[in-house]
C-alpha positions, 0 to 999 in steps of 0.5 A, a space after each residue: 305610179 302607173 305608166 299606162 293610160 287606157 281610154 274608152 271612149 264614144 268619140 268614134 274615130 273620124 273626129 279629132 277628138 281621140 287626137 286631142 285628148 291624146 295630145 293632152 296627156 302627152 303634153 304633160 307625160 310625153 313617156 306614158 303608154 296611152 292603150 285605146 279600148 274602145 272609141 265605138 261605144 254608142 254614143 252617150 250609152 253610158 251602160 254600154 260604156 260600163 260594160 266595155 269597161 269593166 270588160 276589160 281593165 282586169 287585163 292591164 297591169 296594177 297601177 294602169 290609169 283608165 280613163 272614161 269619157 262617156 259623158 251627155 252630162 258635160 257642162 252640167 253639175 254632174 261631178 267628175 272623179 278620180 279612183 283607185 280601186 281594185 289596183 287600178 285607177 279610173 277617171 272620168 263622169 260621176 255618172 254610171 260608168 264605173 258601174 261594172 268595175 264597182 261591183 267587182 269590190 268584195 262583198 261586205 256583209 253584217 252592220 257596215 254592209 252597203 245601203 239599198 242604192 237611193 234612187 236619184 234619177 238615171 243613176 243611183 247614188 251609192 256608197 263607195 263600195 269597200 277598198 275604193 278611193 275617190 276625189 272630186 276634180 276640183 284642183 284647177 292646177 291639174 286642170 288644162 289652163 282653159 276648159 271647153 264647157 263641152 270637152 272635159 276629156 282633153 281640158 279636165 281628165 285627160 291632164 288629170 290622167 297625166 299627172 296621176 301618171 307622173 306620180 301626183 297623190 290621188 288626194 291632191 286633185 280635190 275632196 274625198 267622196 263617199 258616194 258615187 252614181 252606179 247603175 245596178 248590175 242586173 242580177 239573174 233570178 232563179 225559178 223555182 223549176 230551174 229556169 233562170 231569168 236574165 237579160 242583154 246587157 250588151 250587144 257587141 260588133 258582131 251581133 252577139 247576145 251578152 246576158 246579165 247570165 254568168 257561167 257560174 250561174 249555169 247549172 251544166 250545159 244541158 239547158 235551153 235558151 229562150 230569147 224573143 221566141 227563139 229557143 237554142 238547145 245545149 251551149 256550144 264550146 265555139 263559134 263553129 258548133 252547130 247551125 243559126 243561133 248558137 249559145 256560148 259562154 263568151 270571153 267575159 264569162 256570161 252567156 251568150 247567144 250568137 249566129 253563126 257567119 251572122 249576126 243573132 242581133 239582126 236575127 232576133 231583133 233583140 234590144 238591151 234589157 230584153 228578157 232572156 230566159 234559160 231552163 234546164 232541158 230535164 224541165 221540159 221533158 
């Protein structure tokens, strides 16, 4: 079993609650390696939280444990989850922020080919994409002996980690499930003249631009991008080419859009979900 627990998490730094949830691991498995990935997601962004995620849980090794506590849901009924997928395990909210690891799962097509996600509010409940496991933590005995109603992470899914850590079956921290909340992925559109339509999807510490646009998606780098009435010419190979706004394709492989020595955030003004759109340079001559 895994001898890692990473955590993502919008506890921020100045409270104990990063300490807490810490403690609580290592009450259970004081030898487990605990790897912090982010505790600066905005707090109760739950699609930010997706993206940091799904950013970076390829990087550990199979078996890492990781652990997601974005969750404005606590003390209501929304459901808490273990998984396995992909070589790894996830825990935490049933509520969107495993989205970008979900979509990682090989694609199924024919008859047994996943449903159109039923919309039940902030998120979509979806089939459990192929090659995943999931289990309701139901099991009180893996559980801290008291539970805050308002701190899951150090009296529910922290302890959880631990004893998967230590070897516990997935199985034994409660019932399977079948369907899980995801938010789809936006997915860029292609123009009939070229031109590709997506969106910010996150928008990182320095200020750049993440797009829903990948680098496969990119016909070369002989395109303009257009975001908020700012057009950048070409795609750049580092953050020192060129002048003002910069495009990239960044470490994660989407496009990005980016300021030299600035922040391209505070330049355009752009928000998450703003449009942005990409045509090839042939097109506009």
């Amino acid at each position: 079993m895994g001898s890692i627990i990473t955590l993502t998490t919008d506890f921020g730094l100045k409270d104990s609650y990063v300490g807490a949830m810490k403690g609580a691991i290592l009450e259970i498995n004081p030898e487990v390696k605990i790897v912090d990935i982010s505790h600066a997601v905005t707090p109760q962004n739950v699609r930010e939280g997706a993206y940091v995620l799904g950013s970076a849980y390829r990087y550990f090794p199979k078996g890492t444990i990781h652990l997601a506590v974005v969750d404005p849901g606590v003390g209501t009924g929304r459901r808490a989850l273990s998984i396995r997928g992909l070589d790894h395990y996830f825990i935490g909210p049933d509520n969107g922020v495993f989205s970008y690891v979900f979509t990682d799962a090989p694609e199924e097509t024919g008859p047994g080919a996943p449903r159109q996600p039923i919309n039940v509010g902030e998120g979509d409940l979806q089939r459990l994409p192929r090659g995943f496991e999931a289990v309701t933590l139901t099991r009180s005995l893996y559980w801290r002996p008291q539970v805050s109603d308002t701190f899951h992470g150090r009296d529910i899914f922290a302890p959880v980690a631990a004893h998967l850590s230590l070897g516990v079956p997935l199985e034994e921290f409660g019932e399977p499930v079948s369907s899980v909340v995801a938010f789809p992925r936006p997915t860029p559109v292609r123009g009939v003249d070229g031109s590709i339509e997506g969106e910010i999807i996150h928008i990182d510490g320095y200020g750049n631009l993440i797009t829903s646009i990948k680098a496969s998606d990119l016909p070369d780098h002989r395109v303009e991008t257009e975001i908020g009435g700012n057009r950048v010419k070409g795609i750049c190979r580092s953050y020192e080419e060129g002048e003002g706004l910069l495009s990239i394709v960044g470490s994660a492989g989407y496009l990005e859009i980016c300021e030299k020595n600035g922040s391209a955030a505070a330049r355009t003004g752009a928000e998450i979900g703003n449009p942005v759109i990409v045509r090839p340079l042939s097109s506009l001559t």
